[in-house]
C-alpha positions as CSV (number, residue, x, y, z in Angstrom):
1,X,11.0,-0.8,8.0
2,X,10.5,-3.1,4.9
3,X,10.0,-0.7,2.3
4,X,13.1,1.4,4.1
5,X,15.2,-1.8,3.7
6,X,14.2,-2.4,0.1
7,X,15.5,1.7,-0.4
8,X,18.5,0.8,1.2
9,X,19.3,-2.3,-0.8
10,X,18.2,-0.2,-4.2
11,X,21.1,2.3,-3.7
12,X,23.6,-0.3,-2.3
13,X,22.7,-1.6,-6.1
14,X,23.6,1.7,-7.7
15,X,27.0,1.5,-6.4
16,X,26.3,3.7,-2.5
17,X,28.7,2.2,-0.1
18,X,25.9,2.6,2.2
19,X,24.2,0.2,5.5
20,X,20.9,-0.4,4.5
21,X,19.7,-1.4,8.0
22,X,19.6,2.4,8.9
23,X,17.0,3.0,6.0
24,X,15.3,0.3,7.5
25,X,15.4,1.8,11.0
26,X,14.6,5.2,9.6
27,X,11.3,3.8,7.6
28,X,10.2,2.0,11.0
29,X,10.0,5.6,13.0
30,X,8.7,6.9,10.2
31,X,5.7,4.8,10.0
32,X,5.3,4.9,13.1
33,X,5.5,8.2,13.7
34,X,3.4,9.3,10.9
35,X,0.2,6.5,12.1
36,X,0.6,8.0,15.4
37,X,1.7,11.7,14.9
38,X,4.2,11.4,17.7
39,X,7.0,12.6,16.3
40,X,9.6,13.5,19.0
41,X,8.6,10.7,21.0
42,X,9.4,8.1,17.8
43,X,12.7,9.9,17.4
44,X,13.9,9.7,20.8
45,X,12.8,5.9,20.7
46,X,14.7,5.2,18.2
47,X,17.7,6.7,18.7
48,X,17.5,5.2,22.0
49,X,17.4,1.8,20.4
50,X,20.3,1.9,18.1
51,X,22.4,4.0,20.9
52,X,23.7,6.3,17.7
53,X,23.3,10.1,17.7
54,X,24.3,10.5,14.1
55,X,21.1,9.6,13.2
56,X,19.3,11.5,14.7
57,X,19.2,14.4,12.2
58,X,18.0,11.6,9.3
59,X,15.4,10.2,11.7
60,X,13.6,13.3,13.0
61,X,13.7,14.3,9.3
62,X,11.7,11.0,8.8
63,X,8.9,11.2,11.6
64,X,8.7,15.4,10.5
65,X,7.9,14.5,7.2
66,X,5.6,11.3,7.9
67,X,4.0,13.5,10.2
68,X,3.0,16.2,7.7
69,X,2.0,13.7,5.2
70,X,-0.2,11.9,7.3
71,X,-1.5,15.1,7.9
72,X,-2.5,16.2,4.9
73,X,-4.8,12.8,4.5
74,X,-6.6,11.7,8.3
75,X,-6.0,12.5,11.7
76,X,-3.8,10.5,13.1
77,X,-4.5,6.4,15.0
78,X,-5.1,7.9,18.9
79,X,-7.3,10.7,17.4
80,X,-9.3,8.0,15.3
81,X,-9.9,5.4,18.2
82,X,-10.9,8.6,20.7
83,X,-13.5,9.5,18.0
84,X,-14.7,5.8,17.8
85,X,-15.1,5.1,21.6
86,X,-16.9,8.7,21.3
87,X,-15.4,10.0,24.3
């Protein structure tokens, strides 16, 4: 969400007539999308919280790609704490 807002406050400084909150809101599914790898379910929360279908498309493009990051590094928080309680 933070660094989101900070994105969105950097190109409302290069002249983007542009809401920064919804970079902010897009950041937050994506980080918690990609800790989690729960993709649809963060975009469904989300759009569910701001009641705005438009951003959908930007918000599933988010959680996608934090997804596929996170990926590429670990597995993702659930599969981490199943693997600690060795279940």
């Amino acid at each position: 969400g933070c660094l989101g807002r900070m994105l969105g406050l950097a190109v409302q400084a290069l002249g983007v007539h542009t809401d920064s909150s919804i970079f902010a809101i897009v950041g937050a599914g994506a980080m918690m999308s990609g800790s989690g790898r729960i993709t649809l379910f963060m975009t469904v929360v989300m759009v569910e919280i701001t009641n705005d279908l438009m951003l959908a498309p930007p918000i599933a493009c988010a959680t996608l790609t934090a997804v596929f990051v996170g990926n590429l590094f670990n597995h993702g928080y659930y599969h981490e704490v199943i693997h600690a309680q060795h279940m």
